[in-house]
C-alpha positions as a LaTeX table, in Angstrom:
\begin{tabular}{lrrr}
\hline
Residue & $x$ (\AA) & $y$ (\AA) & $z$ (\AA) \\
\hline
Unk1 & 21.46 & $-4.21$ & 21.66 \\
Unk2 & 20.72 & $-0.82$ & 20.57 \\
Unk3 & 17.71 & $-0.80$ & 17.77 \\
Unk4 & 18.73 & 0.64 & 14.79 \\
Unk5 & 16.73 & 4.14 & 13.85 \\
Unk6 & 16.19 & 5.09 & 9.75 \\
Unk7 & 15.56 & 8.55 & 9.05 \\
Unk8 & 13.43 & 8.83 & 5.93 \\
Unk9 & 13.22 & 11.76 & 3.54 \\
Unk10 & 10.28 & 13.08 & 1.42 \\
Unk11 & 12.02 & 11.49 & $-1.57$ \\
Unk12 & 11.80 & 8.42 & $-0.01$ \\
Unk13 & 8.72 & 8.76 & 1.29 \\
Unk14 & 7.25 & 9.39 & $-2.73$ \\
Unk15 & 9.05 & 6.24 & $-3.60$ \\
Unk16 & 7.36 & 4.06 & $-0.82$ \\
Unk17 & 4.34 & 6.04 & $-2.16$ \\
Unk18 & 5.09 & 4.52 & $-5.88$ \\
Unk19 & 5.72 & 0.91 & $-4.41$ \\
Unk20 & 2.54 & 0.78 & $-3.04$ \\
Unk21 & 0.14 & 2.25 & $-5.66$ \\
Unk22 & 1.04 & $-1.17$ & $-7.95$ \\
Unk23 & $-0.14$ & $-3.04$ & $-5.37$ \\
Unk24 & $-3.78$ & $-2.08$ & $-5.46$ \\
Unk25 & $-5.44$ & $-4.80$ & $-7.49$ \\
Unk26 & $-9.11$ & $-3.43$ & $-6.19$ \\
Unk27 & $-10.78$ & 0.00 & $-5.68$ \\
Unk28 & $-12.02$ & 0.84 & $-1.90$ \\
Unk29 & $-15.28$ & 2.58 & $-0.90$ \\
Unk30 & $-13.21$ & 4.79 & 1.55 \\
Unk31 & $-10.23$ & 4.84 & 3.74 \\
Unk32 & $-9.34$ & 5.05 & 7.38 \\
Unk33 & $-6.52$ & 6.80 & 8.44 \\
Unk34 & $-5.25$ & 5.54 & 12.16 \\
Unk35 & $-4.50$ & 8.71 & 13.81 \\
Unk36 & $-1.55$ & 9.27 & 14.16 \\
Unk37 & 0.77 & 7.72 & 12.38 \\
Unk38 & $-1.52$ & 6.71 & 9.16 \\
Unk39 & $-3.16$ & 10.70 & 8.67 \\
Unk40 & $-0.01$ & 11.80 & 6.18 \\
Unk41 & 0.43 & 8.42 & 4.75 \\
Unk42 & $-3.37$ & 7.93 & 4.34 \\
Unk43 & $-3.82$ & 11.62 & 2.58 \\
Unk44 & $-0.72$ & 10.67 & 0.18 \\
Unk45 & $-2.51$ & 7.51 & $-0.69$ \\
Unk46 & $-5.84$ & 9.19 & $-0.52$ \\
Unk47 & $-5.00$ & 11.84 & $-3.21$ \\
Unk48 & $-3.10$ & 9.20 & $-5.59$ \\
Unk49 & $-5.79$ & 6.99 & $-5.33$ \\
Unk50 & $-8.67$ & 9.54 & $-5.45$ \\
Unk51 & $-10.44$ & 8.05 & $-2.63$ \\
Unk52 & $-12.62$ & 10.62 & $-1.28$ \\
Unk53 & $-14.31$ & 9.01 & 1.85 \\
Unk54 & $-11.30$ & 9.56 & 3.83 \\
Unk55 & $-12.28$ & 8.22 & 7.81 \\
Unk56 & $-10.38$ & 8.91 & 10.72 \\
Unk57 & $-9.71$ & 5.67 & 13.85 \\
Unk58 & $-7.76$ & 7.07 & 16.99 \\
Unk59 & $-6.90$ & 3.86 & 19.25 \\
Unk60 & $-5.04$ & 4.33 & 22.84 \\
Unk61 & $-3.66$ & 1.35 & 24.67 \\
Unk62 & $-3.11$ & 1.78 & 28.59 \\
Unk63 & $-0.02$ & 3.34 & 29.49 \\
Unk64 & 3.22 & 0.91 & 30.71 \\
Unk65 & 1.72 & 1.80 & 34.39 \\
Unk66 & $-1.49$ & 1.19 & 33.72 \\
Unk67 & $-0.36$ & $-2.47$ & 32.21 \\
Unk68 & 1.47 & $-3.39$ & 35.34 \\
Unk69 & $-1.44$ & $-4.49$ & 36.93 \\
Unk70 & $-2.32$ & $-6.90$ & 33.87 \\
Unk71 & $-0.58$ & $-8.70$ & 31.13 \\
Unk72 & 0.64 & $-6.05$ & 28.83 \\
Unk73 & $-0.46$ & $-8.08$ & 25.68 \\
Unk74 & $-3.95$ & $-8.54$ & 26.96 \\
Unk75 & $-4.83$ & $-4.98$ & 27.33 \\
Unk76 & $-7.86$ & $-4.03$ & 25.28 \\
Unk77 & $-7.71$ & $-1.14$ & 23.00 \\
Unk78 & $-10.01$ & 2.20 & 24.07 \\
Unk79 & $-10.99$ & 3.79 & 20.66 \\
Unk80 & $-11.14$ & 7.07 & 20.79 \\
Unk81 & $-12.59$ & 8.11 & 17.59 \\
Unk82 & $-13.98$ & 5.59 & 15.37 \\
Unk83 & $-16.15$ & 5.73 & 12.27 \\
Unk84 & $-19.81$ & 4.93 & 12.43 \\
Unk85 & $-21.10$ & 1.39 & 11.46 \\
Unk86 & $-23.41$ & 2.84 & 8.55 \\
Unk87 & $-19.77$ & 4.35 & 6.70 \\
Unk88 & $-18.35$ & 0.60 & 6.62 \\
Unk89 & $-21.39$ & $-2.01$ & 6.32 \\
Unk90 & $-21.06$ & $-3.57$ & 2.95 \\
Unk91 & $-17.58$ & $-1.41$ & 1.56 \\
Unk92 & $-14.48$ & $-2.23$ & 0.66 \\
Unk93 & $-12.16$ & $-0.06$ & 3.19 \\
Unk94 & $-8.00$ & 1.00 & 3.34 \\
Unk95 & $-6.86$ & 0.96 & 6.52 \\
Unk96 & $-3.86$ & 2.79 & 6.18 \\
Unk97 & $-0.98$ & 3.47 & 9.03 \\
Unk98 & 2.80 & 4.05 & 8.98 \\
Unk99 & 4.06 & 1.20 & 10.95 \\
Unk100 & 2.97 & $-2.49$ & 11.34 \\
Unk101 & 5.36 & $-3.05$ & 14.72 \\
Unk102 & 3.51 & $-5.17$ & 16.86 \\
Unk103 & 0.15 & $-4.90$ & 14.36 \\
Unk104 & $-1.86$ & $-4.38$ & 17.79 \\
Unk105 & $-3.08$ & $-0.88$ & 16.75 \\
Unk106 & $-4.22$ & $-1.39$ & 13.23 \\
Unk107 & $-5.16$ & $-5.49$ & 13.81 \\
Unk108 & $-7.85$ & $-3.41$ & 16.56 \\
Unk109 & $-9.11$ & $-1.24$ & 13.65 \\
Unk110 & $-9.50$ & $-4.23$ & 11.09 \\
Unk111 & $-11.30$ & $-6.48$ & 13.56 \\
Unk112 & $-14.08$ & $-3.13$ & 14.26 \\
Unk113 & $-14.51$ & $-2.91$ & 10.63 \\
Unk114 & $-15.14$ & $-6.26$ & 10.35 \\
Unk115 & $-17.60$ & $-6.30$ & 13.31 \\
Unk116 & $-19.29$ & $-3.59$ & 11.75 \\
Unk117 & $-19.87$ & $-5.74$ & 8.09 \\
Unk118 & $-17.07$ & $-3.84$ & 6.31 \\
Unk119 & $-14.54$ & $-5.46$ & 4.18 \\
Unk120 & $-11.21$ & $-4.26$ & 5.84 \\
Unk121 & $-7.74$ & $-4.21$ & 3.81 \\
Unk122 & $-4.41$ & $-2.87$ & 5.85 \\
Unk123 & $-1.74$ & $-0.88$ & 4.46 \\
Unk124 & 1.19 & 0.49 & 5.96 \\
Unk125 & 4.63 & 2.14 & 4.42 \\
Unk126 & 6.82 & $-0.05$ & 6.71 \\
Unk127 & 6.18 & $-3.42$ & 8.53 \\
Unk128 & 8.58 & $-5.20$ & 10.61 \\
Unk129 & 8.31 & $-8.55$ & 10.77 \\
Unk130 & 10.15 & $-9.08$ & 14.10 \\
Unk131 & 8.42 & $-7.35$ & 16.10 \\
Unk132 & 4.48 & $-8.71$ & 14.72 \\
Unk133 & 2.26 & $-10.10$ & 17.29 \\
Unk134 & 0.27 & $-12.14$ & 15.24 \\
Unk135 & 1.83 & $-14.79$ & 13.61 \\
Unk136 & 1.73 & $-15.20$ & 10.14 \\
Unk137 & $-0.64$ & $-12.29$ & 9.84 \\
Unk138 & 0.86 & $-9.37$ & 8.13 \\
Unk139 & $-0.59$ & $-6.22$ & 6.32 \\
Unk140 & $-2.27$ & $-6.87$ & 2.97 \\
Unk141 & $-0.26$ & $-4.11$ & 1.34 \\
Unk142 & 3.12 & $-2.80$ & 2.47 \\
Unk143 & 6.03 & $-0.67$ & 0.68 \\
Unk144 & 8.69 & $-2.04$ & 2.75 \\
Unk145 & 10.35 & $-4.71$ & 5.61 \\
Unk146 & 12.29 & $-2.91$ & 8.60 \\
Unk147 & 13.50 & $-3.62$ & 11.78 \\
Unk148 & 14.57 & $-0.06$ & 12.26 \\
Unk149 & 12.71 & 2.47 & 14.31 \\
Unk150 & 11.63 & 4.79 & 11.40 \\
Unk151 & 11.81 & 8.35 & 11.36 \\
Unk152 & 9.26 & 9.92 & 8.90 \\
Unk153 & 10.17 & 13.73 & 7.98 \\
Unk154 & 7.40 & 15.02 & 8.94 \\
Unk155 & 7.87 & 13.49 & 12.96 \\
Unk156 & 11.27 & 15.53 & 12.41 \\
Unk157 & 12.30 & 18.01 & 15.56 \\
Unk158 & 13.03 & 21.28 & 13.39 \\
Unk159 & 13.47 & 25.22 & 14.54 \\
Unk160 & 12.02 & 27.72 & 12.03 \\
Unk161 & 15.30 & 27.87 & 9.85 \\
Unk162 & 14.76 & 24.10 & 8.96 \\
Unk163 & 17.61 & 23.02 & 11.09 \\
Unk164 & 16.94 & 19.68 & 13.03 \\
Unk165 & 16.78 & 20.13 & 16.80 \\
Unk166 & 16.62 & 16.18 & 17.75 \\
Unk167 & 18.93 & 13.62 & 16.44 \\
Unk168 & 17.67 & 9.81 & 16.60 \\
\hline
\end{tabular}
């Protein structure tokens, strides 16, 4: 079966924005935006919220070829870029991305903040439920449940006239 794709507009994007701002029943010391899906969401957020520590995680999992030689679920994220232990100790922090899918990526960035004595919170615009690796775990804040590959306008194939080059 073919998975279904959603392409999003800004419009829609601003409402997922005003779903989520409700949710907030706390203010956070700062945010991290996991790069790169989360940057755009994050800044959205970021500005609404006026949350000025704005942090940046980048998280890489080995490649399908690399994973052939172990389980593919087992393989240990390599962080890339990751905020220093001194930002998070003792704060409240956002962890903000676009998609929960398999919740590998930002369940990696929650469990660092944690190690480093921060209080994480995740946040995503979409999270889809069938494809979560952990259970019952889910984000702490969402705007919506998919189980469509989601197309965000700004990951939109355009040429300089506006006119969209790739069709999902």
């Amino acid at each position: 079966m073919q998975q279904r794709n959603e392409m999003l507009t800004w419009d829609e994007v601003d409402q997922l924005v005003d779903h989520l701002l409700p949710q907030f029943d706390m203010t956070f010391a700062g945010m991290i935006m996991v790069s790169r899906g989360g940057i755009i969401p994050g800044g959205l957020l970021a500005e609404a919220m006026d949350i000025q520590k704005l942090l940046i995680a980048s998280v890489d999992f080995p490649s399908e070829l690399e994973e052939m030689q172990r389980p593919r679920l087992l393989a240990w994220p390599n962080f890339l870029m990751f905020p220093e232990d001194e930002l998070l100790e003792g704060e409240r922090i956002l962890i903000v991305d676009d998609v929960w899918g398999s919740g590998r990526t930002i369940t990696s960035v929650k469990n660092r903040v944690s190690a480093a004595g921060g209080f994480p919170y995740t946040c995503v615009f979409h999270f889809n439920p069938y494809r979560n690796l952990f259970g019952t775990n889910r984000p702490d804040y969402f705007a919506a449940i998919t189980d469509a590959f989601i197309v965000y306008p700004w990951e939109v194939d355009r040429d300089i006239q506006g006119n969209i080059l790739r069709d999902y």
